[in-house]
Structure formats: structure tokens, C-alpha cells
N, C-alpha and C positions, 0 to 999 in steps of 0.2 A: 556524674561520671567524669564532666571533665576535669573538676578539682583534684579527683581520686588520681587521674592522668596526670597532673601539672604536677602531684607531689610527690609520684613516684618516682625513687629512684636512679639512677642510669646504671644499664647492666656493666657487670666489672666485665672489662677487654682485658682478657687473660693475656691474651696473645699480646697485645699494646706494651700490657703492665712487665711481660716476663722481658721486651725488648728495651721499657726504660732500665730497667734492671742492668741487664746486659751492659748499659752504657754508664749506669753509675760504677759499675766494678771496673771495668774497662778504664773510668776514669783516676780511681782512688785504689782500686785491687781490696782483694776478700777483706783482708784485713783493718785498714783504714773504711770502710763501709761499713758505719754500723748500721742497727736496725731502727734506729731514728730515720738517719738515710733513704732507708729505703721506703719507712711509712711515709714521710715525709714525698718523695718522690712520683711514689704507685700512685700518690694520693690515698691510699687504704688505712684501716686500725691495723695493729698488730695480731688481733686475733682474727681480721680476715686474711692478713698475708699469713700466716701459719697454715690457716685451712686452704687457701686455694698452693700454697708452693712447700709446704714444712716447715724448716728452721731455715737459717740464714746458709749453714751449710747446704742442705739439700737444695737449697734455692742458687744456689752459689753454681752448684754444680750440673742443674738444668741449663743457667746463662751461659755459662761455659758451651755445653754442646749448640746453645743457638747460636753463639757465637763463631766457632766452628763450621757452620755447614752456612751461616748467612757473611761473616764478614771475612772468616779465613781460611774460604772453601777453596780460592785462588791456587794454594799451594797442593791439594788433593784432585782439582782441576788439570795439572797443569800435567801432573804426575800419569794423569789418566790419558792426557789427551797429545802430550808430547810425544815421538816416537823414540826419541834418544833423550838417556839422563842428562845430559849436558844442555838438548833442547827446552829439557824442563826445567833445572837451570838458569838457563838464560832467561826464559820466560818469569820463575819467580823472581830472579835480583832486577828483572827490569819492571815487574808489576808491584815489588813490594815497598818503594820509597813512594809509589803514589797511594798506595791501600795503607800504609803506615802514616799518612801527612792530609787525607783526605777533610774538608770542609765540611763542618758539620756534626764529624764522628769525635772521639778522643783521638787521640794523636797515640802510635805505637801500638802495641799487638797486647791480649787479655792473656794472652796464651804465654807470651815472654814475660808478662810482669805482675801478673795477676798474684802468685801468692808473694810478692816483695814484702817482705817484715814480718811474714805469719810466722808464728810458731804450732799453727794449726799443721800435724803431719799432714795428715788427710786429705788435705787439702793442697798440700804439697807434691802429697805423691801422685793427686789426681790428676795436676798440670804436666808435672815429670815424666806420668807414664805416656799423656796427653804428645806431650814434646819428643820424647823418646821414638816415641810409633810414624811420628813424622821423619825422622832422622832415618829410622831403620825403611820404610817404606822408600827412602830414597837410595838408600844402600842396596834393596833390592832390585832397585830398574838399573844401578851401576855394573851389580854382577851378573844379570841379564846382560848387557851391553857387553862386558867384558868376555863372558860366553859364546857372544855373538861375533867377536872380533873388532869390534866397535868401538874398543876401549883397549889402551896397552894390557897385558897380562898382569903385570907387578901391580896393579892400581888398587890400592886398599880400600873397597866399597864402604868399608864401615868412616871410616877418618874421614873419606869425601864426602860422605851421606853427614854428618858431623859438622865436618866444615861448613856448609851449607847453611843448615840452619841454626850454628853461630852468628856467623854473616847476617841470618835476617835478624836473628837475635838483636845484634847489635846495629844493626838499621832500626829497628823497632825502638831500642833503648833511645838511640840519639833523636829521632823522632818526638819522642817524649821530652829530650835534654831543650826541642826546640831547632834542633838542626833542619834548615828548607830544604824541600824537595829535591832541588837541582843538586847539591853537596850529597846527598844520599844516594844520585842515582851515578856519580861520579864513584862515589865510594862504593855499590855494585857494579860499575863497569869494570873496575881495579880488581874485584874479586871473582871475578868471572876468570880473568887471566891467568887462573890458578887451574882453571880447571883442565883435565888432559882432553889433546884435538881427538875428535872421533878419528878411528881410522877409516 
């Protein structure tokens, strides 16, 4: 019985394996990750990553949502938990040069660069629409605000909701480029002054 023990063996950690995942895409994006990569990484064969996640796409596109609610849940945080768009704002350009440059993780966002070089639509429009809902979801708390008197009238929620996550966009990208923390969060403090004072 104990041999039987010693040679069984170790159950697949789904949850482990979908988080290395997470971080080889994060590192290389959809497309530079192939499925050497990833078997090589999970530790698994290729027809147990098929069965436990699908293809590369459909796997592609679970890391994504863990990615999401684990590493870049900060900007859906902030949006929930701030009371003015502008406080949410400030919060993300002051959280996102240290969540973009963190020890440990990849450097820059899955979200801003994940399909760089694809010509997978799909896969494109997964991140876009991904990206999009965060821009608009910010446009929403701006015309809230502006509703509320909280904001000049003329303030075009959509442009600022836009502007925004440009901004991190490009916090994210230079993070990658290798830009330190301190330079990123200078480059948020600059962008922040863009935005209009609550009234």
C-alpha cells in the first residue's frame, strides 16, 4: 500500500496551473505564448491541458477574467468604492505605476497588451470589449457626477472616461518599456491635472 502511495501521482492544481497561465500571457501576450509554453510551464501533456482548460484560445480567455478580478480588480475597486469620478481617478493613476511595476508579477497590464501582434480577432475583440467596459463604466460615474453638480456641465464623460484609461494604458506600456515606478507615478500625478476640480 505504501508503494501504491509513493507512485501515485500529485493531483493537477487547476486553480495553481490556470494562475501560472495567467502569468506566462501576461508575460509574452496570446500570441507569442504558444502551447509549448504553456505545457512546458503547467508542467502538464497537451492533451491534459486541453481537457482540463480547451484550446489555447479558450484558456486564453479564462486567464484573462482571473486576471481581472485578481490583478486588475484595483480599477473596478476604486470605481465602486470612490465617491466622485475624479476620486476614482486619483486612486487609480496613484495605484496603477505600483500594480504595473510590482516584484514578482510581469511588469504592465494583460489587459493593455495582451493581444499585441495577434492577428487572432477574437481574441482582439475579447480584450477591446474587456477595455472598452472599463472606459465606459468610468464615463458613467463622470455623468453621475456631472448630474449631480459635481462636475462642470460641458465635461464630455465619454473623452474623460477614455482619457483615463489611455493614461493607464500608457503607464502599463512604459512599465513594460522598463520605466521605474517613481517616473510612472510622476507621469500620473501630470495626468491627473487634466482632470476637472469637483465643484
Amino acid at each position: 500500500m505504501g508503494t501504491a502511495a509513493r507512485g501515485r501521482p500529485r493531483s493537477f492544481d487547476r486553480d495553481a496551473a490556470l494562475d501560472q497561465a495567467v502569468r506566462l500571457f501576461w508575460r509574452h501576450g496570446y500570441e507569442a505564448t504558444t502551447m509549448r509554453d504553456l505545457t512546458d510551464e503547467l508542467g502538464i501533456g497537451a492533451p491534459s491541458l486541453y481537457h482540463a482548460f480547451g484550446d489555447k484560445q479558450q484558456l486564453f480567455a479564462e486567464a484573462l477574467r482571473r486576471y481581472d478580478t485578481r490583478y486588475g480588480e484595483f480599477i473596478d475597486r476604486a470605481l465602486a468604492e470612490e465617491p466622485t469620478a475624479r476620486a476614482a481617478a486619483a486612486r487609480v493613476l496613484r495605484e496603477g505605476p505600483s500594480r504595473y511595476t510590482r516584484r514578482g508579477l510581469p511588469a504592465g497590464c494583460l489587459i493593455a497588451s495582451g493581444d499585441a501582434s495577434t492577428g487572432n480577432t477574437e481574441v482582439h475583440d475579447l480584450l477591446r470589449r474587456v477595455r472598452n467596459a472599463k472606459a465606459a463604466a468610468f464615463a458613467a460615474k463622470i455623468r453621475a457626477d456631472v448630474a449631480a453638480g459635481r462636475l462642470p456641465a460641458d465635461t464630455d464623460a465619454t473623452a474623460l472616461g477614455r482619457y483615463l484609461l489611455t493614461t493607464l494604458t500608457g503607464i502599463a506600456q512604459a512599465a513594460r518599456d522598463g520605466v521605474g515606478r517613481a517616473q510612472l507615478e510622476r507621469v500620473a500625478a501630470l495626468a491627473l491635472r487634466a482632470w476637472p476640480a469637483d465643484g
